[in-house]
N, C-alpha and C positions, 0 to 999 in steps of 0.2 A: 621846470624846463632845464635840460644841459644846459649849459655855458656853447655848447658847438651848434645846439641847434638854434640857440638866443640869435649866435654871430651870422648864422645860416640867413635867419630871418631876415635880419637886418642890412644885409651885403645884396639879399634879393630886395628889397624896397627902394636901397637906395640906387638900387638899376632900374627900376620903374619909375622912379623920381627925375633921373638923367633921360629914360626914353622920351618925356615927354617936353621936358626942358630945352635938350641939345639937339633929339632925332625928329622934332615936330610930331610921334604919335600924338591923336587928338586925345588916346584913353588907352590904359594897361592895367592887366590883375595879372597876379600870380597866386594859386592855391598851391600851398606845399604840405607834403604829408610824409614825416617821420618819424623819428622814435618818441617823439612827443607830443604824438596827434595830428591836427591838422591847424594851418597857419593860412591867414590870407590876406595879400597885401594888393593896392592898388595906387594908380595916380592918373593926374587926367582927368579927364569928362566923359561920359558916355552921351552925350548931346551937348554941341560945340551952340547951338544959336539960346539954351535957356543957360546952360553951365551946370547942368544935373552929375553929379558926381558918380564917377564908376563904384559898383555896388556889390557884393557877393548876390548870386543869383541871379544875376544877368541871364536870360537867353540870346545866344547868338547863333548863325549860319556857322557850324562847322566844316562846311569844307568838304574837302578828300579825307577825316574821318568817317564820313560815311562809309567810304572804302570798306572799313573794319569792321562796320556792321554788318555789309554785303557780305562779303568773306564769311563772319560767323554765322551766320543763316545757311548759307550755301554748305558751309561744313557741319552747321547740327543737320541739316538733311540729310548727308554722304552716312552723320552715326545713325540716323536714322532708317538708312538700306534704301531711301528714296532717288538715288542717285549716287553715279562716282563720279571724283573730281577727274577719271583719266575717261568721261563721256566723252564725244567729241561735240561740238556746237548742233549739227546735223541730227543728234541721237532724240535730241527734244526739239529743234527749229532748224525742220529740214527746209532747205533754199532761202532762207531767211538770210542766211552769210553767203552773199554771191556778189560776181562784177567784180570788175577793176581789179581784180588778178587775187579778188576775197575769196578764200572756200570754205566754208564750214565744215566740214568732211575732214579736212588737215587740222583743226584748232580745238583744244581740249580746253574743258572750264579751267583745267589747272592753268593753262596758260593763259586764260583770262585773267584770273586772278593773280597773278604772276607777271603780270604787264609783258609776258614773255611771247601772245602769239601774234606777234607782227605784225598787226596793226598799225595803220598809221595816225595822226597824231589830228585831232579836229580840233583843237585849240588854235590852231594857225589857219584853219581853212579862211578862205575870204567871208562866205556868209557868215561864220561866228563873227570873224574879226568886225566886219561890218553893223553887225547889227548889237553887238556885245560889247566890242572896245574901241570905240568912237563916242564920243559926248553925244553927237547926234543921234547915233543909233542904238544908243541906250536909250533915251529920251523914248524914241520913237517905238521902239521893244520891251522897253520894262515888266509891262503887264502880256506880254505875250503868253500864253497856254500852249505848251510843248505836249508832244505825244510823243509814248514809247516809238508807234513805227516814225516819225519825222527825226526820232532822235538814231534810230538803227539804218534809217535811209542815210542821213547826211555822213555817218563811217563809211559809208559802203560807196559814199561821192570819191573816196579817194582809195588808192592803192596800198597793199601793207609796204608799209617800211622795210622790213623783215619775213623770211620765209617763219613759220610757227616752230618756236622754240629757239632760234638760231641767236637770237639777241633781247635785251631789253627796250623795249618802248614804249614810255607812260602814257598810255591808252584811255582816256575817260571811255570812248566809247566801246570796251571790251567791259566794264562794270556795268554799261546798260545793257549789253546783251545777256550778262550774266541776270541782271533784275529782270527781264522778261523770261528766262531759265525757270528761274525761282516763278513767280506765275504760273508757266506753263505745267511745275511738278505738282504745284502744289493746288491748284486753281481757286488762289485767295489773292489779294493783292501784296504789291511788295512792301508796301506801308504794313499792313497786315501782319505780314510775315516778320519784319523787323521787329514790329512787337511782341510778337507770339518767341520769338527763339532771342532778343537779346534785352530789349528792354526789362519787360515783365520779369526773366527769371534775376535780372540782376539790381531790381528796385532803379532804374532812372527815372524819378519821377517826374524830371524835366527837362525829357527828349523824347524828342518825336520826329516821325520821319513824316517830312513835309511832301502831303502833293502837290502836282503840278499846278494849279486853279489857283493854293492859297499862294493872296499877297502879304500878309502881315503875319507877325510872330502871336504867337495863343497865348502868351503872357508878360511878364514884363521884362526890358530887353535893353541893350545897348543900341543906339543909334551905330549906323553901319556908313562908315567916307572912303573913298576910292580914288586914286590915281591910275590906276591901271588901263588907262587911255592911249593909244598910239597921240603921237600929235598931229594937229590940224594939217591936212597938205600931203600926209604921209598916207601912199597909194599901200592897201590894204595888200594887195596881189605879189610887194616886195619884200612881204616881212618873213623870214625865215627864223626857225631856232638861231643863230648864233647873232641874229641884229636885234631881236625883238625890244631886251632890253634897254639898247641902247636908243631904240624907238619911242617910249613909253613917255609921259609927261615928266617935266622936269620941276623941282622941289620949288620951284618961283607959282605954280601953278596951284589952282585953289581945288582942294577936294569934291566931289561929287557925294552928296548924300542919296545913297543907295540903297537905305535902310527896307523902305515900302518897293518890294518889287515882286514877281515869280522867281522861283528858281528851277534852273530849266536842266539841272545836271542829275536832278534823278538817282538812281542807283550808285553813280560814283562820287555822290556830298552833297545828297538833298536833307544831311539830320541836322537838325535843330538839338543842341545841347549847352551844358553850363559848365566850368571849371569843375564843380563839384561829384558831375556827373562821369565826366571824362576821366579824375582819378578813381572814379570806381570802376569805370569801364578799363581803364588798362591795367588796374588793379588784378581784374579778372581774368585779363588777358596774356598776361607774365603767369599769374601763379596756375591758372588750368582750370578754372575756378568753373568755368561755366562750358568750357567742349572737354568730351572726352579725349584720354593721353594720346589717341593715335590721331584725330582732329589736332590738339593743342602740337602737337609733334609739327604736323603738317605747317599750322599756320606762322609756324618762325624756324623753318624751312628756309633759306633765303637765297635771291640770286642776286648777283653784281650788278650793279646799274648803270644807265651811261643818260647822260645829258640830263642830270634830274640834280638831287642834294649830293654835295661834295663828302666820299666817302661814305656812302649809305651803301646799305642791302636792302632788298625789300625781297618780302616774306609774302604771305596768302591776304593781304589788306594794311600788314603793319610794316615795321622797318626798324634795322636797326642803323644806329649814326654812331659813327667813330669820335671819342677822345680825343683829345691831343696827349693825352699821357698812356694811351695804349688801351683803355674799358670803351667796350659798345653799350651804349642805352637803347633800352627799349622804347619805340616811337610809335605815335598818330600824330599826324599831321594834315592841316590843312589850311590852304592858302586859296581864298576866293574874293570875288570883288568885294572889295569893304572893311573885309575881314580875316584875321589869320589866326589859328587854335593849335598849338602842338600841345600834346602830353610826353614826357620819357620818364623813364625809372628807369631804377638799376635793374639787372638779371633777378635780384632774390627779393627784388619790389620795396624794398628796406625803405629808399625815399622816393618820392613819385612826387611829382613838377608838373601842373597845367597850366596853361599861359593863354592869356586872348588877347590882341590887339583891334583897336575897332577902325584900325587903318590898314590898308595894306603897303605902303611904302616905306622901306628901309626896320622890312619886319626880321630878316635875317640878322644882322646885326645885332638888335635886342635882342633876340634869342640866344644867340651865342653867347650875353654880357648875363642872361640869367643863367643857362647852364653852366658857366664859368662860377657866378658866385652861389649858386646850388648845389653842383656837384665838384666843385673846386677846377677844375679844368676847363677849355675851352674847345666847343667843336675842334676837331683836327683842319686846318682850313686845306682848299685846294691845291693841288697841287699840278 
């Protein structure tokens, strides 16, 4: 092993040592892969009530990586002449995208996946916020069974943000309309399909895209705790993008084990995967490995963002994030109740970083403190 990648290793353990010490995560891994193969470090619990120690092989909810599966499904279908991404919504799911000033007919998959067609934002709506980030309405919702249409009706409760194309706006529910796309070309399911165009050709042998029914992980897993509660009192109808976080529970407040539930996000981070999985997946996703150059062209593609990660682009599922020394990394990312997963590498995939937390509060932070002592630098911060 270098002497660089020795130091690599060990400037990233002992930020996983600190997140769980100083930032209260309950558990952290970091799988790192560079000129010396692959490195894995951890600290922490993956279950706070036995003390079971975080493990390589964990399965966890990753998130808005799912994103990047959707995206790469959507684009092996475009090489495969089953579809173009400049379709409009309308072309496969006529009157599906309608109301509240929604047209289908204006929105193209690219702008789906592009978080670009105006869509408004169902994270904030009152029935999620209600039933999703409230203790009680967790409680009361956990095992609920979501459907595609309940999931394409509640986007269409609300008006776009944006005319299609005109701005950025992080849309879960523009990747559900894209997973019922995927369905309607192909008439298999979108779990199906994930496996057929990303899994299978790229060996994940432990990730899966989770349906809506199952409650529990198909194999062995971190325990999953959550903060991401509004607090008691706080009327669900006042939270907007710029107060939410300042709404959410404060660090005096005890976790919610989230682990056993549904997940009801579907298309836009219903995949089940593991650190090891995930530098293979972006592995593939940097070098070209798995879409063709005028797909892989497509997919890091990218547009400016606004109200999402400080100095990011995002591309066709993925993104890139700014340096503070001037380099973009290549990103997945995902932030869900419980749990948070990023992957990035460099442009020439040289060293590649996955990360899990089995907490979600003051997950930003540790992330910055490993890509700082991974890639030497520090996210670029806000400005």
């Amino acid at each position: 092993m270098t002497s660089s990648a020795n130091a690599r290793h060990v400037r990233v353990q002992e930020v996983l040592d600190r997140a769980v010490a100083e930032q209260s995560a309950p558990g952290v891994v970091a799988e790192v892969q560079d000129e010396n193969g692959t490195w894995f470090g951890s600290a922490g619990v993956a279950d706070l009530e036995t003390g079971r120690r975080r493990e390589p092989g964990e399965q966890f909810h990753a998130g808005s990586i799912g994103k990047a599966f959707t995206a790469a499904a959507m684009l092996t279908l475009e090489a495969e002449g089953r579809l173009s991404l400049d379709d409009t919504v309308d072309t496969w799911l006529p009157g599906v995208v309608g109301g509240n000033g929604n047209d289908g007919s204006k929105i193209t998959i690219r702008q789906l996946l592009t978080h670009t067609s105006g869509l408004g934002i169902t994270g904030l709506s009152v029935e999620v916020v209600r039933q999703y980030h409230t203790r009680a309405g967790f409680a009361e919702h956990r095992y609920d069974v979501r459907t595609v249409d309940e999931l394409l009706k509640l986007q269409m409760a609300i008006p776009p943000m944006y005319a299609p194309g005109e701005d950025f706006a992080y849309a879960n529910g523009g990747y559900h309309i894209a997973g019922a796309i995927i369905e309607k070309v192909t008439g298999r399911s979108y779990e199906d399909e994930i496996d057929r165009t990303v899994i299978q050709p790229l060996g994940l042998t432990t990730s899966y895209a989770r349906t809506f029914a199952e409650r529990r992980y198909r194999g062995p897993h971190t325990k999953a705790y959550s903060k991401m509660y509004i607090r008691d009192g706080v009327d669900p109808e006042s939270l907007t993008p710029d107060n939410y976080l300042s709404l959410l529970a404060g660090p005096e407040d005890d976790p919610v084990d989230v682990t056993d539930r549904t997940i009801p996000t579907w298309a836009a981070g219903g995949v089940v995967s593991t650190t090891s999985d995930l530098l293979r997946l972006l592995r593939a996703l940097i070098t070209g490995s798995l879409l063709p150059p005028a797909q892989h062209r497509t997919m890091w593609s990218t547009v400016p963002t606004r109200d999402w990660i400080p100095n990011a682009r995002y591309g066709t599922g993925v993104a890139q994030w700014a340096l503070a020394d001037g380099r973009m990394l290549h990103v997945v990312a995902g932030v869900e109740g419980g749990t948070v997963s990023v992957a990035l590498g460099t442009p020439d995939s040289g060293l590649i970083v996955a990360m899990h937390l089995n907490g979600d509060w003051n997950w930003y932070p540790v992330c910055d403190q490993i890509v700082e002592a991974a890639f030497g630098s520090s996210l670029l911060p806000p400005q």
